[in-house]
C-alpha positions as CSV (number, residue, x, y, z in Angstrom):
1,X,1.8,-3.2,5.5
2,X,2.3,0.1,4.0
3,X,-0.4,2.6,2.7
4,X,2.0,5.0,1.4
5,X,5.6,4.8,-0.6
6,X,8.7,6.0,1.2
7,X,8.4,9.9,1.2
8,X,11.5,10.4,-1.0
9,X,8.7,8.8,-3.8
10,X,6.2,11.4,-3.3
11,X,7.9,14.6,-4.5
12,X,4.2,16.1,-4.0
13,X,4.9,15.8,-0.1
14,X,8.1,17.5,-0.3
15,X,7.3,20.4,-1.3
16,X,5.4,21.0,1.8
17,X,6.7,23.8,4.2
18,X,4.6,23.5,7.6
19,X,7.2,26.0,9.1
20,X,5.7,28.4,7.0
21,X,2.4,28.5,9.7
22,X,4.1,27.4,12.6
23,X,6.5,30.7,12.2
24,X,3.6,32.0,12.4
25,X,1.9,30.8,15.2
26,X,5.2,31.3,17.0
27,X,5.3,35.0,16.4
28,X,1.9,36.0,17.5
29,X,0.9,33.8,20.3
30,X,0.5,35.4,23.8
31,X,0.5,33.5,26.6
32,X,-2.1,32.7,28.3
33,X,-2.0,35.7,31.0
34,X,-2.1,38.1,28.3
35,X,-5.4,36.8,27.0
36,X,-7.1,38.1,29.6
37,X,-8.9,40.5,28.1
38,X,-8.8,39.4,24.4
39,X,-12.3,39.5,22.6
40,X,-14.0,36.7,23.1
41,X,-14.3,36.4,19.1
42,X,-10.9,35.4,18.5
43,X,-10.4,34.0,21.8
44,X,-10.7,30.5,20.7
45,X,-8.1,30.9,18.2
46,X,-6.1,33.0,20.3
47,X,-5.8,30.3,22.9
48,X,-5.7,27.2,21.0
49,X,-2.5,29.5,19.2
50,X,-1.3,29.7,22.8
51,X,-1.5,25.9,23.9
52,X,-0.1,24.4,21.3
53,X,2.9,26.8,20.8
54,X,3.8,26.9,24.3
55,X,2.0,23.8,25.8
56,X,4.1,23.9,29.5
57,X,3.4,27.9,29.8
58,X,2.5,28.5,33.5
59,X,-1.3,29.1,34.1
60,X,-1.5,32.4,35.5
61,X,-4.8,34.4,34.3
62,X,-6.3,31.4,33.6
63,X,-9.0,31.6,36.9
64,X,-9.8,34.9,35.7
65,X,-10.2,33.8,32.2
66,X,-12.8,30.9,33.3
67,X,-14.8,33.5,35.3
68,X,-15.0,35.7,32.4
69,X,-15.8,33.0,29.8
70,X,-18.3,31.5,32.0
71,X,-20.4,35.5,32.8
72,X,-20.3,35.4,29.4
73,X,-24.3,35.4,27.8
74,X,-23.1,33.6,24.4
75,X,-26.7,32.8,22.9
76,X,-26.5,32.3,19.3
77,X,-23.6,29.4,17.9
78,X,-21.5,32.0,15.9
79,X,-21.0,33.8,19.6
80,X,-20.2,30.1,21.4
81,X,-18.4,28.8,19.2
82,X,-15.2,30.8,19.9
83,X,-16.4,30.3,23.6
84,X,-16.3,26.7,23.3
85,X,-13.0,26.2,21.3
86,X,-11.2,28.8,24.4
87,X,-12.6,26.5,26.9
88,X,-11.0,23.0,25.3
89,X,-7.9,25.3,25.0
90,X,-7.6,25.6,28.5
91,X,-8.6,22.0,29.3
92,X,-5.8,20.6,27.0
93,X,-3.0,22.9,28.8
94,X,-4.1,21.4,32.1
95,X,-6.8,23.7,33.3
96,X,-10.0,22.1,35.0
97,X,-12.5,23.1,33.4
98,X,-16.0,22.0,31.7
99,X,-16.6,22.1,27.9
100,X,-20.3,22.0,27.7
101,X,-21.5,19.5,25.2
102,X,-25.1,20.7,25.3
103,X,-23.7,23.4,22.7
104,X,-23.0,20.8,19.8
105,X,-26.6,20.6,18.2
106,X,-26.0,24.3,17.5
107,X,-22.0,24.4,16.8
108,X,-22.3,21.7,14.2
109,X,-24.7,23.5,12.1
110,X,-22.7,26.8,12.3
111,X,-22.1,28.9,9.3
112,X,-19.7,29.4,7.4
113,X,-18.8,25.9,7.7
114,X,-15.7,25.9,7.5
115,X,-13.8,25.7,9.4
116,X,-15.9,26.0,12.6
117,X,-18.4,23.4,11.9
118,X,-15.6,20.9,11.0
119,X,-14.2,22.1,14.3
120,X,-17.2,21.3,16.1
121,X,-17.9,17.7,14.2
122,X,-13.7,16.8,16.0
123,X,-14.9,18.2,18.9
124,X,-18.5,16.0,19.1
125,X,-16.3,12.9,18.4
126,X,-13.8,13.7,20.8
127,X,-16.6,14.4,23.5
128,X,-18.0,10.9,22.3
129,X,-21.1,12.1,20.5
130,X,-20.3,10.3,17.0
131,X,-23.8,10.7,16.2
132,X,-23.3,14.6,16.5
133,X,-20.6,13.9,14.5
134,X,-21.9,12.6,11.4
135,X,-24.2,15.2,11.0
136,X,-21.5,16.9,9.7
137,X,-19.2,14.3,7.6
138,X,-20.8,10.7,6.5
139,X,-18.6,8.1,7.5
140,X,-16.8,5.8,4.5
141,X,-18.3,2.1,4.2
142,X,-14.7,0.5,5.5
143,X,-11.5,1.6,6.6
144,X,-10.4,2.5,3.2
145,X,-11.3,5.8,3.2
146,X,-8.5,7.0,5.5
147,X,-5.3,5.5,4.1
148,X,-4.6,8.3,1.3
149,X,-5.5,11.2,3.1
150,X,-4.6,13.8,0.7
151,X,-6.0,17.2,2.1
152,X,-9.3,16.4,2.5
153,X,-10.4,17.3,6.2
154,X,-14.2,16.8,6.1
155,X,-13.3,13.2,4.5
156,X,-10.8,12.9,7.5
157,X,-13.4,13.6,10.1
158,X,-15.9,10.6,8.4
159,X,-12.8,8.3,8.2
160,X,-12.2,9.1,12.4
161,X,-16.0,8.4,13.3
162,X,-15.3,5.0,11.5
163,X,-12.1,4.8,13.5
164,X,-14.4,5.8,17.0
165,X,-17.0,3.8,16.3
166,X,-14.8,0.5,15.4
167,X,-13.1,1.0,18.5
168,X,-10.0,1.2,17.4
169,X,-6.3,3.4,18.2
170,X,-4.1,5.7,17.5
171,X,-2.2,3.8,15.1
172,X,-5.4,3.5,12.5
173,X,-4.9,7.2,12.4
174,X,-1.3,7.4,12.3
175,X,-0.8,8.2,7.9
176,X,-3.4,11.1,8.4
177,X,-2.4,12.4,11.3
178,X,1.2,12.5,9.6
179,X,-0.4,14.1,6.2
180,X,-2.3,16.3,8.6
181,X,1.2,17.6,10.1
182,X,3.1,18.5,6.8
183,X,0.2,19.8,4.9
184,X,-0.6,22.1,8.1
185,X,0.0,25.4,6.0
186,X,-2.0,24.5,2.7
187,X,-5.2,23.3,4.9
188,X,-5.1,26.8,7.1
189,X,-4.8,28.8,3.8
190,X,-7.5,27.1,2.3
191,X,-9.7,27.3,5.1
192,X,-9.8,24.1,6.3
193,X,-8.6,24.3,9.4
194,X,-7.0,26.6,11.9
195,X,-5.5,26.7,15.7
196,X,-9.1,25.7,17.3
197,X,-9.8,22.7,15.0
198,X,-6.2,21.6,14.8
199,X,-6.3,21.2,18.6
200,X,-9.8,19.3,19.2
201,X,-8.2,17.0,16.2
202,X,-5.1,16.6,18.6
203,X,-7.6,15.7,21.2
204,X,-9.7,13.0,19.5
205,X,-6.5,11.8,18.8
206,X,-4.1,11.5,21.7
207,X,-7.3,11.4,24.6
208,X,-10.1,9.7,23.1
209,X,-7.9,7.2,21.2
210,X,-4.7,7.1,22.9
211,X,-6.3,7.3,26.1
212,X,-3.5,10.1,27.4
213,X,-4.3,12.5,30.1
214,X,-6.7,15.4,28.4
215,X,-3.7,17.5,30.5
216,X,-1.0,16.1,27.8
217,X,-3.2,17.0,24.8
218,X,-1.3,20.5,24.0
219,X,1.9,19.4,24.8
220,X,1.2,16.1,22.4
221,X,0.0,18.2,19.9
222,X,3.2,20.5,19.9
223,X,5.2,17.1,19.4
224,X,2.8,16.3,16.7
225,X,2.7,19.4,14.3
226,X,6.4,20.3,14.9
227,X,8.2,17.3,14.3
228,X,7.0,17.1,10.9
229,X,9.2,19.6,9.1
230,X,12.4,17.8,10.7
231,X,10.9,14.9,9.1
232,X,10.3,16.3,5.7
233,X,14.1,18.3,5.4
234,X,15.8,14.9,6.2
235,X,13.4,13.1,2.9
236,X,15.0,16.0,1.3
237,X,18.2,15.1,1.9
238,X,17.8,11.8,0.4
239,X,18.5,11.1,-3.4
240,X,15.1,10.3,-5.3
241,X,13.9,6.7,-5.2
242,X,13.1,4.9,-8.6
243,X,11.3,5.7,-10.5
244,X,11.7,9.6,-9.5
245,X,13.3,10.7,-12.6
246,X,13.8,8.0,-14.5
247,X,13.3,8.2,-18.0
248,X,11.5,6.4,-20.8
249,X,11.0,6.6,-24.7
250,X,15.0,7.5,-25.1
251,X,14.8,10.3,-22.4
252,X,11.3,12.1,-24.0
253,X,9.6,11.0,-20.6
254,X,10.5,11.7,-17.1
255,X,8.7,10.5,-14.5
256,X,8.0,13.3,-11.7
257,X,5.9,12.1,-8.4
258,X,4.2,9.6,-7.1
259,X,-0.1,9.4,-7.3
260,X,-0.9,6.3,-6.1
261,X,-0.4,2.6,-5.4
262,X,2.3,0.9,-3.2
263,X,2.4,-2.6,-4.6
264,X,3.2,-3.7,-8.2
265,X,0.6,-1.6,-9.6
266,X,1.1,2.1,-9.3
267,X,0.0,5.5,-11.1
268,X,2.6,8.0,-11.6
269,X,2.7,11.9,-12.7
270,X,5.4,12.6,-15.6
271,X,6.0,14.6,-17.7
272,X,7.1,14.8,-21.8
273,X,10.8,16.7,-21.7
274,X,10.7,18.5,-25.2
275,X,6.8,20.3,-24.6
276,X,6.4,20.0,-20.5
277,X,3.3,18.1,-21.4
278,X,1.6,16.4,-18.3
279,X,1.5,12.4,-18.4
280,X,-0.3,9.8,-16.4
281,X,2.4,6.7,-16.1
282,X,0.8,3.8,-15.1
283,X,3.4,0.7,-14.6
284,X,3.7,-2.7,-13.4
285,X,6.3,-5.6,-13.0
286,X,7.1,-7.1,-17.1
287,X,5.9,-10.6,-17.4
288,X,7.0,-12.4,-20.4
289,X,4.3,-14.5,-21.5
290,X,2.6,-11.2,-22.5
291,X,3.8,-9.3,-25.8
292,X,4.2,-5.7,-25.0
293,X,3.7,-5.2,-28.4
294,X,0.1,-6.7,-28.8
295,X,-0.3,-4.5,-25.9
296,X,0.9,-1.5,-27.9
297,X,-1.5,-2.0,-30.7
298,X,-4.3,-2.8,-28.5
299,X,-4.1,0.9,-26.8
300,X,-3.4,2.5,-30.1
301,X,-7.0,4.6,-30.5
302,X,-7.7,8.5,-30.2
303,X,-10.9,10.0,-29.1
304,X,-11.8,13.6,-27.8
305,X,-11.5,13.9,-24.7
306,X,-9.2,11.1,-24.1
307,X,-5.5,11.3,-23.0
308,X,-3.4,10.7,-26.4
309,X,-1.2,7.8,-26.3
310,X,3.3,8.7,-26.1
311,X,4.7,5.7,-25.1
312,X,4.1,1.6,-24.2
313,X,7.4,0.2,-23.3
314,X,10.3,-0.4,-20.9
315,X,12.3,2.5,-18.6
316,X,15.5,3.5,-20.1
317,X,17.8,1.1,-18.9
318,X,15.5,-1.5,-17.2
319,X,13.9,-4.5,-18.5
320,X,12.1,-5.3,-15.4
321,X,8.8,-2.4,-15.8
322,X,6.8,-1.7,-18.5
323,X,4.7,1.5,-18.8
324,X,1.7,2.8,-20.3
325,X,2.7,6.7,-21.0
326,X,-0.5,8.8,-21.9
327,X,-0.8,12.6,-22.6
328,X,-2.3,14.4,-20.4
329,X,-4.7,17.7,-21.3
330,X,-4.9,21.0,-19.1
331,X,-5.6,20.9,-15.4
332,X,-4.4,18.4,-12.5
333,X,-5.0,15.1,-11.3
334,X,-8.7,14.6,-10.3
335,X,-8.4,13.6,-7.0
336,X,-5.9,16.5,-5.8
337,X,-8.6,18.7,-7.4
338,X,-11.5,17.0,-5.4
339,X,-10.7,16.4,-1.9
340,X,-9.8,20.3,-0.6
341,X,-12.9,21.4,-1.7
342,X,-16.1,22.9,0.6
343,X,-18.1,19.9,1.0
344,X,-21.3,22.2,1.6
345,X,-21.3,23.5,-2.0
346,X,-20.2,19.7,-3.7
347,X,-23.5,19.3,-5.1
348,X,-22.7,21.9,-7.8
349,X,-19.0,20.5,-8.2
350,X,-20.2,16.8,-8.6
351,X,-22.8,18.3,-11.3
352,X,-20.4,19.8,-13.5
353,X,-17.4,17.2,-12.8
354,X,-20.0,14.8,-13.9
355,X,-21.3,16.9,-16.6
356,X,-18.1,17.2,-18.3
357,X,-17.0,13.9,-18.0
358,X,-20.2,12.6,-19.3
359,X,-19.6,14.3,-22.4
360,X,-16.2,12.9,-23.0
361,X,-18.0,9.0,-22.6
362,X,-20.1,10.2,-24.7
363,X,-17.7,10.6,-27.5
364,X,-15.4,7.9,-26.7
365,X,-17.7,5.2,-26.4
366,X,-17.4,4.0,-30.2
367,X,-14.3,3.6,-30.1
368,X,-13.2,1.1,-27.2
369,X,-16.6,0.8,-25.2
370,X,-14.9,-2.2,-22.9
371,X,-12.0,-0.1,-22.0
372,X,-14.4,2.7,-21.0
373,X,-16.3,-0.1,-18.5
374,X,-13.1,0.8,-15.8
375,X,-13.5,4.1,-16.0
376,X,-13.0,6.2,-12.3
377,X,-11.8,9.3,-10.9
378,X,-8.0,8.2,-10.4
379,X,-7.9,7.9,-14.2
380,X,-9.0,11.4,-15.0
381,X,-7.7,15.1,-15.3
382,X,-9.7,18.2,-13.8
383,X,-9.1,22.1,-13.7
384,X,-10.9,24.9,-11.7
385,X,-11.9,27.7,-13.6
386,X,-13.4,30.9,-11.9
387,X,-15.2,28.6,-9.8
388,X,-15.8,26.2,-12.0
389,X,-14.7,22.6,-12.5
390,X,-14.8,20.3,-15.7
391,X,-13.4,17.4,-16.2
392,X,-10.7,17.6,-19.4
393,X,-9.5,14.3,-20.4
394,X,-9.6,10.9,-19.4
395,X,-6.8,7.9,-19.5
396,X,-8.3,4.5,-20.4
397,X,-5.4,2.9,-21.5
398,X,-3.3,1.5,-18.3
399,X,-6.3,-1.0,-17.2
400,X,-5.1,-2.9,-20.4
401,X,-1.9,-2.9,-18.7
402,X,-3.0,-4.2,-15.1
403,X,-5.2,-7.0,-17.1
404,X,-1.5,-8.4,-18.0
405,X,-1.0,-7.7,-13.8
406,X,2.0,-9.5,-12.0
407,X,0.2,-11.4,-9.2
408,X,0.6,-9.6,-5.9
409,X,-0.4,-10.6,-2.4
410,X,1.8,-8.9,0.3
411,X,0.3,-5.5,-0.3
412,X,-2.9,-3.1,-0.8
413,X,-4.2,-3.4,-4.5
414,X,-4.0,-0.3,-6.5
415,X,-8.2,0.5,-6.2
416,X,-9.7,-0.2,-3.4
417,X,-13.2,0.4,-4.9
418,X,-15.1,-0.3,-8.1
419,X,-17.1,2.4,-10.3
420,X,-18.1,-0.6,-12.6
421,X,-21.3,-2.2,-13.5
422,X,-21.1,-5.3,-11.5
423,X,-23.0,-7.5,-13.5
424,X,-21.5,-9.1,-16.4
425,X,-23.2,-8.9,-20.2
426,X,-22.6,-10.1,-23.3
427,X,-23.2,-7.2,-25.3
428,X,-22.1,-3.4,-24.6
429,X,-24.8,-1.0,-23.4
430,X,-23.6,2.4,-22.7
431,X,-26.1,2.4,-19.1
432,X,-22.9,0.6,-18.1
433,X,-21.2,3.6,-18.1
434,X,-24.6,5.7,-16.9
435,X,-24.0,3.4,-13.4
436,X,-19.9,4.1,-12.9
437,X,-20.9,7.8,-13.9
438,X,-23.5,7.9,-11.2
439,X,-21.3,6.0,-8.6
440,X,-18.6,8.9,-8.9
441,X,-21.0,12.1,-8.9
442,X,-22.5,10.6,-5.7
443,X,-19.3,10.4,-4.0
444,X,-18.3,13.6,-5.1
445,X,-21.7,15.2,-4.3
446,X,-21.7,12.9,-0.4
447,X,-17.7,12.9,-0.2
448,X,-18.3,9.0,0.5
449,X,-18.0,6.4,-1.9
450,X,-21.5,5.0,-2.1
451,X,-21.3,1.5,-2.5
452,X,-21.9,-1.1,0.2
453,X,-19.1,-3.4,-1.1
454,X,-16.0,-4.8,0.4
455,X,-12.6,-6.4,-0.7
456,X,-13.7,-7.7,-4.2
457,X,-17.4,-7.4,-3.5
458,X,-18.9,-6.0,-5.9
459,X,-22.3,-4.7,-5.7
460,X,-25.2,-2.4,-7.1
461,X,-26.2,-1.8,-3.1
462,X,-25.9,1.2,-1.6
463,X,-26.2,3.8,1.1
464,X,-28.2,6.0,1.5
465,X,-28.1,9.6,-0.7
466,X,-27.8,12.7,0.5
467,X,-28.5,15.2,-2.5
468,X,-30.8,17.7,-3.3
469,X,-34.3,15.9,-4.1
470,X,-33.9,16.2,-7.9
471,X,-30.2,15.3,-7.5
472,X,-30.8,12.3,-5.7
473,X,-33.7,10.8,-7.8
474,X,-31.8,10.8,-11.0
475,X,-28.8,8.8,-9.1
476,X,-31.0,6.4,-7.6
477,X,-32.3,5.7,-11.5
478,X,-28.7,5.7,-12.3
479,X,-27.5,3.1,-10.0
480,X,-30.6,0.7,-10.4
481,X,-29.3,-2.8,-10.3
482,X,-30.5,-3.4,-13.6
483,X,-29.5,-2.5,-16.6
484,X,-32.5,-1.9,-18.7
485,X,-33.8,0.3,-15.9
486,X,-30.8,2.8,-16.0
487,X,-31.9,5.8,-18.2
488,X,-29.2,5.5,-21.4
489,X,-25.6,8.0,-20.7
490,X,-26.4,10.6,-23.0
491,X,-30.1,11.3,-21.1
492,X,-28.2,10.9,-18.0
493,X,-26.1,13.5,-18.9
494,X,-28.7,15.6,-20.6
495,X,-30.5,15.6,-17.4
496,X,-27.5,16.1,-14.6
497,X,-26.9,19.3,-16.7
498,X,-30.4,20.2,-16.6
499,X,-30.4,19.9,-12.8
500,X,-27.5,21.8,-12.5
């Protein structure tokens, strides 16, 4: 069963370069002999660097090393953790030595956060403390929350306690890992990662799960990170895989990459030829007991904020997909603007993602209030501006597509999770929309979806929230199981931008 399309799909992943860093890495590591004497500050870097570019280097200087780590007085976190990252270096080259755990409760409350406390939440895991662990990332409710791994380290480190915990291998971690390798260069120049945490990641993954010799760790690791532009270049090679440039609407559409999906169902990035115009494409298999036509004139409506309809109808040349084409505004695809980010400061993001989107329910809801009842992240636009995110438009349309849906049971469905008000009602109430609106700025404020539901479970349970206190009590009064006890969207709003 496949969680992702074949790579020649996701033009996103293509333009990757990993070589970029590991040129890099290559050109300035020293060996380990001639780390001797290296400050201690950049030591853990330095040798983690020297591990994984040459993982069969000989180990000369590396007694000397150990005797000058260990006369070491490291007392505060920020001086041990460079300490404590240089010592798993040497372990994972072959070097016995011990890492001492005792130093977690500090390390994983380091500042800045990133990337040294994600470093030390791999490392607690891969030492076996998963407790430790999730001080620093919240694990995900079920194993969904590892199989679109889109940049989005601190969410990788919750999806691998799951992964721990569940006992389960390698091969649960396999897509990430793989993500992990070609997007190497984006997450070290964002800051999510660099030599030290890459390496205790390569630990947790090939000793504690794969049960290899800690020894084989750096050499694994090399295999690992440099195998994936070789991987990449031959994807290149091959001719784009439908729909990757088709067209639609007589040649004004063109579809560009991949989002998501991998069964009939799937969301699609396009774009409109004549004005370079973003779209959202969301298509599925044509079934002729519907009228695309009814379907047409069922998603014919404009509000602010929402993306404007272009096109319903078949690919140029192909009667076998129908599409729903709609406009999008300024900014990127929500998720891809949501995952990189520092998950120490999402309180503020959630806020103003939340905010803003608020606002554009707010306006729509007149028009189509039962299309808005489906609303979630995948279906909505973002940009970053000076620090600052909003949420600029938001595509109702394709659920009246997927309501037509060609019956699938040989892969994933396209949403894993629900934003919607499980209970059913007879009459709209827009504290429908107050509950998905509260379900998506908890996960963006916890980077965990919230919900304690599984395959088609739906449910108004949940775990519990981590927010600031003023934060967390408007949620909570936002995802009350019942209705009448949800305050209305437009004090929800009013009061999330009050907070914030």
């Amino acid at each position: 069963m496949k969680f992702y399309p074949d790579v020649e799909e996701d033009m996103d992943r293509l333009r990757l370069r990993p070589e970029v860093r590991l040129r890099t890495w290559e050109t300035t590591a020293r060996t380990i002999a001639d780390l001797v004497d290296a400050p201690l500050a950049t030591l853990g870097r330095e040798l983690s660097r020297s591990v994984l570019v040459h993982p069969g280097q000989p180990l000369d200087g590396a007694t000397r090393l150990v005797e000058r780590i260990q006369a070491a007085h490291a007392v505060t976190p920020e001086q041990r953790g460079p300490i404590f990252d240089a010592l798993n270096a040497l372990v994972c080259a072959g070097v016995d030595v011990r890492v001492p755990g005792d130093w977690l409760p500090g390390l994983t409350a380091i500042e800045p956060p990133f990337p040294g406390r994600l470093a030390a939440g791999f490392a607690a895991l891969a030492l076996g403390d998963w407790r430790r662990a999730a001080s620093v990332a919240p694990q995900p409710y079920d194993l969904t929350g590892g199989l679109e791994f889109r940049g989005d380290v601190h969410g990788l480190l919750g999806y691998a306690i799951w992964i721990v915990r569940a006992g389960a291998s390698l091969v649960a971690t396999s897509d990430a890992l793989r993500r992990l390798a070609e997007e190497l260069d984006v997450l070290c120049e964002n800051g999510q990662v660099d030599e030290a945490t890459v390496l205790w990641i390569a630990r947790l993954a090939f000793h504690t799960l794969d049960k290899a010799p800690v020894r084989e760790v750096a050499a694994r690791a090399h295999e690992w990170l440099w195998s994936a532009p070789a991987g990449l270049e031959r994807a290149r090679a091959e001719p784009p895989r439908f729909p990757i440039g088709a067209t639609l609407g007589d040649g004004a559409y063109r579809i560009e990459t991949w989002l998501m999906g991998t069964g009939s169902k799937r969301l699609y990035r396009g774009v409109e030829v004549a004005t370079g115009a973003q779209l959202l494409v969301a298509l599925d298999y044509f079934r002729s007991r519907h009228d695309i036509a009814q379907l047409r004139a069922e998603v014919d409506f404009d509000a602010p904020g929402l993306h404007s309809l272009a096109h319903v109808g078949l690919f140029d040349g192909r009667r076998d997909l129908w599409t729903v084409v709609e406009r999008a505004p300024s900014g990127t695809w929500l998720p891809m603007l949501v995952g990189p980010a520092n998950p120490w400061t999402a309180p503020r993001k959630a806020i103003e993602l939340g905010v803003s989107a608020g606002q554009i329910l707010l306006g729509a809801r007149h028009v189509h209030p039962s299309y808005l009842r489906d609303v979630r992240p995948e279906v909505m636009w973002a940009e970053e501006r000076d620090g600052h995110y909003a949420v600029t438009g938001i595509a109702p349309r394709c659920f009246q597509l997927f309501l037509r849906s060609y019956g699938d049971a040989f892969t994933h469905p396209l949403f894993f999770h629900h934003y919607r008000d499980p209970q059913r009602y007879d009459t709209f109430d827009d504290r429908e929309l107050t509950f998905s609106l509260a379900v998506m700025v908890t996960e963006w404020t916890m980077g965990v979806y919230p919900l304690l539901q599984k395959w088609a479970q739906e449910t108004t349970d949940h775990m519990p929230i981590e927010a600031p206190p003023k934060l967390r009590a408007l949620l909570e009064r936002g995802l009350a199981p019942v209705r009448c006890d949800r305050p209305s969207l437009s004090e929800f709003v009013h009061e999330l931008h009050r907070i914030g």
